[in-house]
C-alpha positions as CSV (number, residue, x, y, z in Angstrom):
1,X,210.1,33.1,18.6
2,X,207.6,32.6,21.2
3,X,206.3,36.1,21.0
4,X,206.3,36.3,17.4
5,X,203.9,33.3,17.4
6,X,201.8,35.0,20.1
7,X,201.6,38.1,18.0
8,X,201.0,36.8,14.8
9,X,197.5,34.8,16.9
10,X,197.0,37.8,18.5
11,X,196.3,39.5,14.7
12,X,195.1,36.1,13.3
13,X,192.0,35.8,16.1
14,X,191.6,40.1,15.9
15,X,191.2,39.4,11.8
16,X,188.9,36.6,12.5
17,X,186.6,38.1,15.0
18,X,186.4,41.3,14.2
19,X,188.6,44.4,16.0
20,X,186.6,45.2,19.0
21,X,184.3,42.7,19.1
22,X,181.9,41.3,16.5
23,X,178.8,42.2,15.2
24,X,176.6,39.4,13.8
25,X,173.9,41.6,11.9
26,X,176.9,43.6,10.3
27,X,178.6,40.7,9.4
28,X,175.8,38.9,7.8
29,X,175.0,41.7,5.2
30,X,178.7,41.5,4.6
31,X,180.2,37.8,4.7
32,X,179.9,35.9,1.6
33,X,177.7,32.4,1.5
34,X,180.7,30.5,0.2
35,X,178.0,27.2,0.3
36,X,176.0,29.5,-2.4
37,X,179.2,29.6,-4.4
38,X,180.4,26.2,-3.8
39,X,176.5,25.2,-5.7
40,X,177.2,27.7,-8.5
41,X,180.5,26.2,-9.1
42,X,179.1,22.7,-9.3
43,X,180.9,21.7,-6.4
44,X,179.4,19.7,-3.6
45,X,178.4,21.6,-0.3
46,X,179.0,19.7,3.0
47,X,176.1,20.0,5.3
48,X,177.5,21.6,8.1
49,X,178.5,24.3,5.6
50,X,174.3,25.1,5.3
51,X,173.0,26.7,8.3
52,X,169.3,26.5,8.2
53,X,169.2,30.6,10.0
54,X,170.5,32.9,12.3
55,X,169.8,31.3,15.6
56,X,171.1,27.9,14.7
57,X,174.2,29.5,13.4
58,X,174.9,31.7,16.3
59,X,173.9,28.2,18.6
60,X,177.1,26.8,16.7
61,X,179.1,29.7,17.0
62,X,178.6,30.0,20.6
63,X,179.4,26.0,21.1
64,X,182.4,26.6,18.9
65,X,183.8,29.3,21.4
66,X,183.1,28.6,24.1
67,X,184.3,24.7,24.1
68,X,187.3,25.5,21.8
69,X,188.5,28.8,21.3
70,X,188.3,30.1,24.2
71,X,190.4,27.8,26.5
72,X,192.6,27.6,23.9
73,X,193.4,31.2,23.9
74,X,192.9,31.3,28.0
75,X,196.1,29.5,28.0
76,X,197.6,31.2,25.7
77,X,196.8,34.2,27.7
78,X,198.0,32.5,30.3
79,X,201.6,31.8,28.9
80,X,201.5,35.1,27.1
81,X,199.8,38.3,29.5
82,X,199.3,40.2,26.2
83,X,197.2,37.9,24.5
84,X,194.4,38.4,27.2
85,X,192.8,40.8,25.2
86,X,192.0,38.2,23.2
87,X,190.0,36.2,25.9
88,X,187.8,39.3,26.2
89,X,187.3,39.9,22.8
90,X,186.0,36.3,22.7
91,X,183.5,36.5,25.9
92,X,182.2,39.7,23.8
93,X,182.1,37.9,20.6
94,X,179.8,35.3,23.0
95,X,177.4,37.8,24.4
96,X,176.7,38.9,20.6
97,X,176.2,35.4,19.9
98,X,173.6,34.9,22.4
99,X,171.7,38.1,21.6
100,X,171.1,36.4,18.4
101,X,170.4,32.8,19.5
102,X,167.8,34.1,21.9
């Protein structure tokens, strides 16, 4: 059961982050603006949901994995050796991050 839930985060976090690591400018030509959607729908956008540009968002996403992800998924690496590879996608996923917050 155990592994099944390590596997199944494993392919949850690869989804998420991209395989491989993460490329910001790649994804930004390709994520939708759900905020932009959310306006054309009539429904109301939260203000964290508007990110004023690319340096304040990858600010946030750096906060966001380094404070939270990443120990999460160091001890889940920890109980479960196989998920390390996660952990290093995530320090990559950082140092793309900070290419485009500096």
């Amino acid at each position: 059961m155990m592994v099944q839930i390590a596997q199944t985060l494993a392919v949850v976090l690869a989804f998420g982050l991209g395989q491989g690591g993460f490329a910001p400018a790649a994804q930004a030509e390709t994520e939708p603006d759900f905020a932009i959607w959310d306006v054309q729908l009539g429904l109301p956008v939260a203000p964290f949901m508007v990110i004023p540009d690319d340096q304040a968002k990858a600010r946030g996403e750096i906060y966001f994995l380094t404070n939270i992800a990443r120990p999460y998924f160091a001890a889940l690496a920890k109980a479960f050796p196989v998920c390390q590879e996660l952990v290093s996608t995530l320090d990559g996923n950082i140092k793309e991050w900070a290419l485009v917050a500096s």
